[in-house]
N, CA, C and O of each residue as an XYZ file, in Angstrom:
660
protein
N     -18.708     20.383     47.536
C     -19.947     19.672     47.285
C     -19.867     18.298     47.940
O     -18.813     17.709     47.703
N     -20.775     17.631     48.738
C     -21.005     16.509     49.480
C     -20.837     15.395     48.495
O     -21.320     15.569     47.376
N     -20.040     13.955     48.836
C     -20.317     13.218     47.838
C     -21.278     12.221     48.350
O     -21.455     11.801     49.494
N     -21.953     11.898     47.044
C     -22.951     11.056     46.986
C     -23.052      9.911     47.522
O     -22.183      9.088     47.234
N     -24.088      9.544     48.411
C     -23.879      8.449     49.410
C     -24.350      7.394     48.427
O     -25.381      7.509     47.764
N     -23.372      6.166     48.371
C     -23.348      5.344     48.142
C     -24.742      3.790     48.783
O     -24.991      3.455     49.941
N     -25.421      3.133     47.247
C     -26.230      2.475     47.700
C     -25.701      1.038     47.813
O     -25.207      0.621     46.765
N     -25.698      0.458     48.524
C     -25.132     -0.594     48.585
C     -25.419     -2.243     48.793
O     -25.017     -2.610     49.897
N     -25.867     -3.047     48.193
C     -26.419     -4.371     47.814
C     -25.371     -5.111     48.824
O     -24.334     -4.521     48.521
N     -25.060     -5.923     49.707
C     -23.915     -6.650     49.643
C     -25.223     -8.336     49.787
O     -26.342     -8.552     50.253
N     -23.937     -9.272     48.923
C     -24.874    -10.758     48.893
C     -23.881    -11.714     49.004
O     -22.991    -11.885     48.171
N     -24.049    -12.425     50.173
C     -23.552    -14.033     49.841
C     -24.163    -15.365     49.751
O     -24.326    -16.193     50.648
N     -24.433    -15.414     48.666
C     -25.112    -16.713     48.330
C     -24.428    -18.091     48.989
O     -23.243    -18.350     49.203
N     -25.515    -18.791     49.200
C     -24.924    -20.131     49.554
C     -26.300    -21.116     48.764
O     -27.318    -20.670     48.234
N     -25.981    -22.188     48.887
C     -27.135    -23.670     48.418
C     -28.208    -23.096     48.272
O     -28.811    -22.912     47.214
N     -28.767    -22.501     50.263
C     -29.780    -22.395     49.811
C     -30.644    -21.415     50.227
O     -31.855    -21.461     50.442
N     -29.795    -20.463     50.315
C     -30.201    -18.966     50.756
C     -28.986    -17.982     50.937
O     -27.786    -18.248     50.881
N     -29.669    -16.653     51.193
C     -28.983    -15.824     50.174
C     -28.736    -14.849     51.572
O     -29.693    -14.374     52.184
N     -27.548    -14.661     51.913
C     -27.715    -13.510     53.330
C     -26.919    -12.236     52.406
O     -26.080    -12.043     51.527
N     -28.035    -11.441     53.486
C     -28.239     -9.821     52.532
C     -28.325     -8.926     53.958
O     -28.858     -8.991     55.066
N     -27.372     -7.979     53.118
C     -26.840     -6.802     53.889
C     -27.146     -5.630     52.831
O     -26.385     -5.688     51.864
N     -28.179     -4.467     52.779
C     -28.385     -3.392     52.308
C     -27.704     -1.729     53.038
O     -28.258     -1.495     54.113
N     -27.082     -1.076     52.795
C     -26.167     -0.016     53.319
C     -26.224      0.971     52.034
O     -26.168      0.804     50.816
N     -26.375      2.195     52.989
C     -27.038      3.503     52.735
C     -25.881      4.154     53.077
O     -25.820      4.492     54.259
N     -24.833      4.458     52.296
C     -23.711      5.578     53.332
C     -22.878      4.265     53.709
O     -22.491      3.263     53.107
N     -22.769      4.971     55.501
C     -21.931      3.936     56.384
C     -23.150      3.345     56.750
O     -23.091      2.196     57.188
N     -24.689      4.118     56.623
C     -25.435      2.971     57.613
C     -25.927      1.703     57.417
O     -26.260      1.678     56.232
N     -26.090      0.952     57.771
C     -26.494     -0.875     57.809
C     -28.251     -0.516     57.850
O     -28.751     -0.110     58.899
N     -29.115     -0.723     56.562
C     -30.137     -0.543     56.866
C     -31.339     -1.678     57.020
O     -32.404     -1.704     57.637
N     -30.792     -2.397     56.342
C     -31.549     -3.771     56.248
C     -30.394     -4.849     56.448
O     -29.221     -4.497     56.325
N     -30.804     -6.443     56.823
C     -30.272     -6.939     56.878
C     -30.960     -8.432     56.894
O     -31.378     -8.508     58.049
N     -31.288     -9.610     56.257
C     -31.348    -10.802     56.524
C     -31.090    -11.855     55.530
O     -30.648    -11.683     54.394
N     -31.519    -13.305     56.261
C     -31.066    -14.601     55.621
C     -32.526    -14.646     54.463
O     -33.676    -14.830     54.862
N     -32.307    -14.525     53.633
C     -33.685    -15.052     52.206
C     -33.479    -16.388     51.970
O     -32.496    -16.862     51.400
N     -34.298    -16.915     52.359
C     -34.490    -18.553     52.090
C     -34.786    -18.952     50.415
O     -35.843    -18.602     49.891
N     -33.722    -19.731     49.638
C     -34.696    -20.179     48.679
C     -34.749    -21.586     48.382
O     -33.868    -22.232     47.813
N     -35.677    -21.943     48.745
C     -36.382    -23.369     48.595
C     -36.551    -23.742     47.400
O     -37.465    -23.200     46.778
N     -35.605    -24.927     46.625
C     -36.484    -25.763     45.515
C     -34.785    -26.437     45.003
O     -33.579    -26.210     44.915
N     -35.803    -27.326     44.807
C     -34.484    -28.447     44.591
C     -33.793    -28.815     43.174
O     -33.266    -29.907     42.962
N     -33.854    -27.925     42.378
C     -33.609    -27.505     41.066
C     -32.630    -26.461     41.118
O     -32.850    -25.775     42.116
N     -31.803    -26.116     40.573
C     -30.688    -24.982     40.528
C     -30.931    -24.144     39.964
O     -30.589    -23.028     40.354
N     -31.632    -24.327     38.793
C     -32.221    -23.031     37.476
C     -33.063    -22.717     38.736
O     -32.443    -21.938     39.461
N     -34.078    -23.011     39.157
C     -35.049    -22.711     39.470
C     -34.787    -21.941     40.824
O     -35.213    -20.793     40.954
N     -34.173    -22.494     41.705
C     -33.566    -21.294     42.718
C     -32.947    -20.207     42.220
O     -33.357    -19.079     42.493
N     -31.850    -20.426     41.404
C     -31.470    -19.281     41.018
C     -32.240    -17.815     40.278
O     -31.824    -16.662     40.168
N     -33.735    -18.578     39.786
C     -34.180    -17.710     39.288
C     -35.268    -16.928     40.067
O     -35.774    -15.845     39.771
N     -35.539    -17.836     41.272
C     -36.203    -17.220     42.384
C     -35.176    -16.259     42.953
O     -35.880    -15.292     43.247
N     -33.945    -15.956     43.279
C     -33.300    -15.719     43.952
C     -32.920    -14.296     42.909
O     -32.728    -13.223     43.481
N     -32.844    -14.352     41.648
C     -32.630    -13.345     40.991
C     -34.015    -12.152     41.054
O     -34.045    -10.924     40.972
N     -34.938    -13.067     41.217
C     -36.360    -12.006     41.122
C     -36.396    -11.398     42.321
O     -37.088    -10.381     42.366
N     -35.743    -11.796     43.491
C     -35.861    -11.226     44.976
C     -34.608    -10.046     44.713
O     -34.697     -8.937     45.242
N     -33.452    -10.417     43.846
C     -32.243     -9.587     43.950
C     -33.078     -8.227     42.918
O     -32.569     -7.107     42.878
N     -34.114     -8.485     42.307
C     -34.360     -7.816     41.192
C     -34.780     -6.342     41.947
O     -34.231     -5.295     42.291
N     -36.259     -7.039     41.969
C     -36.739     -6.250     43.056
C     -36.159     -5.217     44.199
O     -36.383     -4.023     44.395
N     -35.505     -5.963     44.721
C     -34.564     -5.786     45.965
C     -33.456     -4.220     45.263
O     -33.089     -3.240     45.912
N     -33.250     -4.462     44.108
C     -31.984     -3.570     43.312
C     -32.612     -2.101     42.748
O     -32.101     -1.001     42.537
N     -34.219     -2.740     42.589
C     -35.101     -1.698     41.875
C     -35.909     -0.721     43.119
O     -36.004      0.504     43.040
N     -36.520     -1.660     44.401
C     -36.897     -0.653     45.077
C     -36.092      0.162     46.347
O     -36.627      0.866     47.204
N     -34.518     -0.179     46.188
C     -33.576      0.800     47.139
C     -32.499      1.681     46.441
O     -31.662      2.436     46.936
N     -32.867      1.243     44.657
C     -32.193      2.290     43.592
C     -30.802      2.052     43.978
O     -30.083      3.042     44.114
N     -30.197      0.605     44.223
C     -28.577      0.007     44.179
C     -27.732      0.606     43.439
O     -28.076      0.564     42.257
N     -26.718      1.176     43.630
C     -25.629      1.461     42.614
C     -24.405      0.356     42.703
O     -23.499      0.280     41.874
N     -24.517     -0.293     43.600
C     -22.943     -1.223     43.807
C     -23.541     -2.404     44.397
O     -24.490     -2.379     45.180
N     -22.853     -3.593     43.923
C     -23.512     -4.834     44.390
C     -21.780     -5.548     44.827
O     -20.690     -5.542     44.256
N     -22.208     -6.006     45.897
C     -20.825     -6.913     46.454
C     -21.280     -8.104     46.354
O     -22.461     -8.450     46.379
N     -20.103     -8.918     46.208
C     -20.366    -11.046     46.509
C     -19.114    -10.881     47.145
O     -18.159    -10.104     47.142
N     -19.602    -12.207     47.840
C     -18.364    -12.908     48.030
C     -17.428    -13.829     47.155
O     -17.933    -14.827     46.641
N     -16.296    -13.593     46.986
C     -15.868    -14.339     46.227
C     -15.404    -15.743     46.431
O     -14.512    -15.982     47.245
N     -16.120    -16.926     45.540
C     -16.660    -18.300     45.946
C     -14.963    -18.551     45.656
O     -14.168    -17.983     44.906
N     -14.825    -19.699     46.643
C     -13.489    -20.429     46.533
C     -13.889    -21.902     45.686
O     -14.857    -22.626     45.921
N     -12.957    -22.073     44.761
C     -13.354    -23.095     43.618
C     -13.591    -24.544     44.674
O     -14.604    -25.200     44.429
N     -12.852    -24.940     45.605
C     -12.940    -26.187     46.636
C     -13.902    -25.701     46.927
O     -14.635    -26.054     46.004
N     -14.495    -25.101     47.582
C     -15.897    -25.129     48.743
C     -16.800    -24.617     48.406
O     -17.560    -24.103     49.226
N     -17.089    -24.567     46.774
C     -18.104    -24.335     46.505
C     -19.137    -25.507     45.353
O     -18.557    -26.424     44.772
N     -20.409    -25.320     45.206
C     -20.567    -26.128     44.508
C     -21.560    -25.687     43.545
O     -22.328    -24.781     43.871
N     -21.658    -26.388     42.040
C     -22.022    -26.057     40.837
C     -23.802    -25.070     41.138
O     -24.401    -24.265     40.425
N     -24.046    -25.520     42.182
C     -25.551    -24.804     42.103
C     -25.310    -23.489     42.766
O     -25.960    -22.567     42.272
N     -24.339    -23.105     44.016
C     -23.597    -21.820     44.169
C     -23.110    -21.543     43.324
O     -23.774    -20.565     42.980
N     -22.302    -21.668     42.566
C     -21.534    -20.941     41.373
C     -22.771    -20.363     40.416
O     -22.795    -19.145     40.240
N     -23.774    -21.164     39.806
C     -25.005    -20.624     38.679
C     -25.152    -19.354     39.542
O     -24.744    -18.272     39.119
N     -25.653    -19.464     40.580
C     -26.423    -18.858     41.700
C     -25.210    -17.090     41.731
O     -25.548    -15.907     41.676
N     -24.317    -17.510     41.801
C     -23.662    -16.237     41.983
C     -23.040    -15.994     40.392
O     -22.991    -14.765     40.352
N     -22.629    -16.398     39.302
C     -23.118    -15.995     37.767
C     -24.182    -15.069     37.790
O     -23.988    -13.866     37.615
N     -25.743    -15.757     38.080
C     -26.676    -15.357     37.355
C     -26.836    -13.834     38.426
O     -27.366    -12.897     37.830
N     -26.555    -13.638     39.441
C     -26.249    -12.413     40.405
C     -25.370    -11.649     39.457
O     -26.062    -11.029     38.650
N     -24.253    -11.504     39.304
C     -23.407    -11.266     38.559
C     -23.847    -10.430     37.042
O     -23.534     -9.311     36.636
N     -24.793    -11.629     36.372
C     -25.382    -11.189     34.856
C     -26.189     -9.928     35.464
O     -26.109     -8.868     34.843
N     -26.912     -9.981     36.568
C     -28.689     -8.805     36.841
C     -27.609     -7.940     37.124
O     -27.833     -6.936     36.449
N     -26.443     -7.764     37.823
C     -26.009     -6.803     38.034
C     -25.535     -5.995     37.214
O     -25.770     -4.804     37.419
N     -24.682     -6.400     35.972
C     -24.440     -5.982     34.686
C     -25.431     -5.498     34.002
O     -25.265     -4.391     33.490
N     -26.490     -6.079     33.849
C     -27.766     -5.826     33.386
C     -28.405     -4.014     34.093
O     -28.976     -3.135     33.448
N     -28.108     -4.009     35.228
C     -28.678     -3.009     36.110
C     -27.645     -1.861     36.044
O     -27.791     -0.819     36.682
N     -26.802     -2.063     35.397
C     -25.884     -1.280     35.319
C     -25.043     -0.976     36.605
O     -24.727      0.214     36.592
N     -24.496     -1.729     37.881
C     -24.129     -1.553     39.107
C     -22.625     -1.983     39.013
O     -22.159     -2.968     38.439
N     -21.997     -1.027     39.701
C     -20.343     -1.471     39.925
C     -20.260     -2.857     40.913
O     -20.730     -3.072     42.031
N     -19.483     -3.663     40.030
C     -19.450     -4.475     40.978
C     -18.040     -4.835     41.895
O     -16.918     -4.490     41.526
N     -18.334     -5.649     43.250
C     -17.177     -5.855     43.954
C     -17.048     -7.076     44.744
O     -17.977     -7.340     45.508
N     -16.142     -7.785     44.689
C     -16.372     -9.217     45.039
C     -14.716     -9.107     46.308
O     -13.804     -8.295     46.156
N     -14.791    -10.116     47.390
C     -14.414    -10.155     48.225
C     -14.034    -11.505     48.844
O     -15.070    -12.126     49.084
N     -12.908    -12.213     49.202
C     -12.855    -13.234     49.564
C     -13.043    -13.267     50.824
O     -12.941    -12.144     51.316
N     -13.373    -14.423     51.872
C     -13.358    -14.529     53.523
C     -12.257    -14.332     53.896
O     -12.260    -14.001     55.081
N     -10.905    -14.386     53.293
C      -9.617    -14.082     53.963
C      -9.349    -12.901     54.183
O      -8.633    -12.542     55.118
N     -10.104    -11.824     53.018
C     -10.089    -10.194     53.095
C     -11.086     -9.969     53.907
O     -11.167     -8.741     53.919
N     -11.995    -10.440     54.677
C     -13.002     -9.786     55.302
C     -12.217    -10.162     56.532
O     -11.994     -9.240     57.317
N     -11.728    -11.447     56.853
C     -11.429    -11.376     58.180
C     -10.172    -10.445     58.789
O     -10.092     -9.897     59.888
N      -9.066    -10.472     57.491
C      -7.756     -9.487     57.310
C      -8.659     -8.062     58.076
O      -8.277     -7.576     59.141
N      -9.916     -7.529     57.290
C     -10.435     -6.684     57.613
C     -10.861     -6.041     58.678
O     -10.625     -4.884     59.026
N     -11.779     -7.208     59.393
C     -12.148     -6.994     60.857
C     -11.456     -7.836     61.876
O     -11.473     -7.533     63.069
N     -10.902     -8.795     61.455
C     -10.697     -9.485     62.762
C      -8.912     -8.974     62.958
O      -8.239     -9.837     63.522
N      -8.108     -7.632     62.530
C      -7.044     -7.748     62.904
C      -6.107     -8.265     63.790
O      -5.740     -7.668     64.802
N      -5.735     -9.283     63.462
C      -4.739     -9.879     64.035
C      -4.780    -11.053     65.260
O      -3.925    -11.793     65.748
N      -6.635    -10.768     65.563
C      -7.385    -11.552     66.198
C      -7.668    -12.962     65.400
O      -8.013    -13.003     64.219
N      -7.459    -14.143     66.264
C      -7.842    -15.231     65.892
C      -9.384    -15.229     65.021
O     -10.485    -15.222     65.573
N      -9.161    -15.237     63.671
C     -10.540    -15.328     62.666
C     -10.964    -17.181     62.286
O     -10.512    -18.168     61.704
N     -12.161    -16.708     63.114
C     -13.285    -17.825     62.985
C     -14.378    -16.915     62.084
O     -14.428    -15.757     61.671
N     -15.138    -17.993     62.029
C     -16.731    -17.281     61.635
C     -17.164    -16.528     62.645
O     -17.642    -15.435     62.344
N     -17.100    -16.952     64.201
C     -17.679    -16.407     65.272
C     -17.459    -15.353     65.023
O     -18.264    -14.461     64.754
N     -15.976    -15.294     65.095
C     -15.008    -13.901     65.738
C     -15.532    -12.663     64.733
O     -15.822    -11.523     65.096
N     -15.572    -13.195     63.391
C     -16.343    -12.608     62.380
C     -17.638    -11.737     62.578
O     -17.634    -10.540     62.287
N     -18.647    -12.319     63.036
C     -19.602    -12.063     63.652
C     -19.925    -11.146     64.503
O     -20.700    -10.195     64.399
N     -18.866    -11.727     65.885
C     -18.842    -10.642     66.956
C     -17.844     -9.203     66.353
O     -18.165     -8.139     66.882
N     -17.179     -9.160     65.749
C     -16.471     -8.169     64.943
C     -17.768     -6.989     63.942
O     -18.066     -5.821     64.191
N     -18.044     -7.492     63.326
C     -19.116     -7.296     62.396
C     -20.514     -6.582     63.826
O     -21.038     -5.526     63.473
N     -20.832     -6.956     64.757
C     -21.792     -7.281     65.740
C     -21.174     -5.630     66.798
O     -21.823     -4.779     67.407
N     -19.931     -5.783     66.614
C     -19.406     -4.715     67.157
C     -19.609     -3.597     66.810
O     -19.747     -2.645     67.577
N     -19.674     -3.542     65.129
C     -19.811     -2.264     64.415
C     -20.861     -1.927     64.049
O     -20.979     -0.734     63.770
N     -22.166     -2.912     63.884
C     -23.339     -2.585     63.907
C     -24.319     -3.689     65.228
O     -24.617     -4.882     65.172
N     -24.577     -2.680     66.270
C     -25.045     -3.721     67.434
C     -26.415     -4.035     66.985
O     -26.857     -5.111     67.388
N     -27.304     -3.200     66.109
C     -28.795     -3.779     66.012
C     -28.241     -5.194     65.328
O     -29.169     -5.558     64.605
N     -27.185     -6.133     65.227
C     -27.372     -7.351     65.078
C     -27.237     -8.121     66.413
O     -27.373     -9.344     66.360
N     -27.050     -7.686     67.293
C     -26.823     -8.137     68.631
C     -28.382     -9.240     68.743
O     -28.302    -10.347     69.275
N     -29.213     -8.908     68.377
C     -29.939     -9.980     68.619
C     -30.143    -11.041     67.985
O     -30.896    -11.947     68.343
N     -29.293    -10.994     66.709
C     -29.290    -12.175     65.768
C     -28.140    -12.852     66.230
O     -28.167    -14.050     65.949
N     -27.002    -12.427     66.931
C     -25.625    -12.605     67.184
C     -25.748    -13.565     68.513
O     -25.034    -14.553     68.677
N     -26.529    -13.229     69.225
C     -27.346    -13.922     70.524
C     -27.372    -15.179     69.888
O     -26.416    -15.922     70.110
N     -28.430    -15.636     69.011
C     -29.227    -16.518     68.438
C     -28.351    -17.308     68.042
O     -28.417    -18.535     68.119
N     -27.291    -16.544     67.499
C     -26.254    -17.870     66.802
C     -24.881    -18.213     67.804
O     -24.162    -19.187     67.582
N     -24.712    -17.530     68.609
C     -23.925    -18.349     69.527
C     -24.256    -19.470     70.123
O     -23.443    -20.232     70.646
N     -25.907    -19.694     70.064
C     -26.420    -21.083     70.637
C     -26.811    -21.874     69.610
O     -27.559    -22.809     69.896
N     -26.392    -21.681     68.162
C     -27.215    -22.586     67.276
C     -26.131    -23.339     66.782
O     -25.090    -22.864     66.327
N     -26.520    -24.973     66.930
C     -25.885    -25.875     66.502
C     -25.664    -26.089     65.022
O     -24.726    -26.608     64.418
N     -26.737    -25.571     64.630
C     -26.881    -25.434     62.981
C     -26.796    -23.965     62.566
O     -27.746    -23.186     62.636
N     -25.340    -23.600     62.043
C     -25.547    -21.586     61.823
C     -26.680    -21.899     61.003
O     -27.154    -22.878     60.427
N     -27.062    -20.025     61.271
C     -28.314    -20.122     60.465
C     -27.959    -18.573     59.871
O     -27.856    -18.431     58.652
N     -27.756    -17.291     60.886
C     -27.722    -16.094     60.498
C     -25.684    -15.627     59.559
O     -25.234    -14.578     59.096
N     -25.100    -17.001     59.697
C     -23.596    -16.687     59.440
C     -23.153    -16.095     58.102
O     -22.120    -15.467     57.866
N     -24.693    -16.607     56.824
C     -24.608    -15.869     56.039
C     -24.960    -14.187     56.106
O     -24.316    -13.164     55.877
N     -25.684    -14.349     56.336
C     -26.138    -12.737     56.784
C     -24.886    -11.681     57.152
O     -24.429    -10.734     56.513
N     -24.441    -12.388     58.773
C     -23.157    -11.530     58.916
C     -22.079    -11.595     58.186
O     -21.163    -10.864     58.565
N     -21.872    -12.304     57.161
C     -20.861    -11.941     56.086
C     -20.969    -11.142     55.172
O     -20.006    -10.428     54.892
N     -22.478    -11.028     54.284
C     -22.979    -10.411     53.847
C     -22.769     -8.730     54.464
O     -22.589     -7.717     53.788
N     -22.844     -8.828     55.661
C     -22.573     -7.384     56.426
C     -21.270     -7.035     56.109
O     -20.881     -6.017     55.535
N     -20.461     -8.222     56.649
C     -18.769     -7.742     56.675
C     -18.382     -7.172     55.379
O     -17.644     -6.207     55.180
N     -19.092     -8.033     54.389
C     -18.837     -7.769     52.665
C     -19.135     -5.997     52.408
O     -18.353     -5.289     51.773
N     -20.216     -5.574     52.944
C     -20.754     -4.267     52.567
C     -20.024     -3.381     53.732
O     -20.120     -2.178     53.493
N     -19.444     -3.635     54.720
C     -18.477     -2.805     55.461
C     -17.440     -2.126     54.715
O     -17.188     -0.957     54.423
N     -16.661     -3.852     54.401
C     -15.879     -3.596     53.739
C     -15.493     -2.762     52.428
O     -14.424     -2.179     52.250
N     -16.633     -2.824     51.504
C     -16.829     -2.397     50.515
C     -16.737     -0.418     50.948
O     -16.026      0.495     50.529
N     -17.914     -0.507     52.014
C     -18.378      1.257     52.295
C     -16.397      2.025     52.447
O     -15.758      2.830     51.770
N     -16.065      1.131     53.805
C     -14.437      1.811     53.718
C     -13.559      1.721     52.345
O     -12.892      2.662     51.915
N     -13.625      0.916     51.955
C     -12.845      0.998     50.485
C     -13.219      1.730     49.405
O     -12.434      2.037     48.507
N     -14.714      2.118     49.440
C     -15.361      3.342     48.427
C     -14.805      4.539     49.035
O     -14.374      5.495     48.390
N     -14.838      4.425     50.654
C     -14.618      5.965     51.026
C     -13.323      6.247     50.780
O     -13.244      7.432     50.458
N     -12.080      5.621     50.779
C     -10.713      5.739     50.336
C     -10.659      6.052     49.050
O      -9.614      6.565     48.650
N     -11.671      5.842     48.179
C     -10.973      6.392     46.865
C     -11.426      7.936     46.395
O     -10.935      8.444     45.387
């Protein structure tokens, strides 16, 4: 009997937007940066939960990934922000799986010098429909899509480690 393809949420929150990677199986089906605007922390976070809500209810999620925030480089309005992710997911009943940047790059960038770039183009390798976002950010002085492609690496990672067990 075939096993059941796995639905897959992956999210890395940052300040002030949320990069999202959705995966069906192995495939990468959706993918972008969700902006959330407002200069209140409750209040993003709770915008940001109604987009995750939604988001969990109309692709029928079974597994939600984060990244896992490093206590230095993160700050009190990321931390609510990935909690209150955390609570909807419990709530939704979804396995959850959290991931640090040192395991994603261990992951893809073997043995290759790991930057964010390298990250990227790694990630960019395995799914090319980001090739045009990957374009965009090799010239941007200000990343913009870097959450996004982590968000990807996160739900890669996750798909091979479901399929091993």
């Amino acid at each position: 009997m075939p096993k059941k393809l796995s639905k897959i949420l992956a999210v890395n929150p940052l300040s002030r937007c949320l990069g999202i990677a959705y995966f069906h199986g192995h495939a990468l089906r959706e993918w972008q940066v969700k902006n959330i605007r407002s200069t209140d922390s409750k209040t993003a976070a709770r915008k940001a939960e109604a987009f995750l809500s939604w988001f969990i209810d109309y692709y029928k999620i079974d597994v939600l990934v984060l990244k896992k925030l490093h206590s230095s480089r993160s700050s009190q309005r990321v931390d609510l922000l990935a909690s209150q992710i955390k609570t909807l997911a419990r709530e939704k009943n979804l396995a959850i799986y959290e991931y640090s940047i040192g395991e994603l790059e261990a992951f893809l960038c073997e043995g290759n010098r790991a930057n964010k770039l390298n990250l990227a183009q790694a990630v960019t390798c395995k799914h090319p429909g980001l090739l045009y976002e990957f374009r965009k950010e090799q010239y941007n002085k200000q990343p913009y899509y870097m959450s996004m492609f982590e968000a990807v690496a996160l739900g890669q990672l996750c798909v091979n480690q479901l399929e091993k067990q």
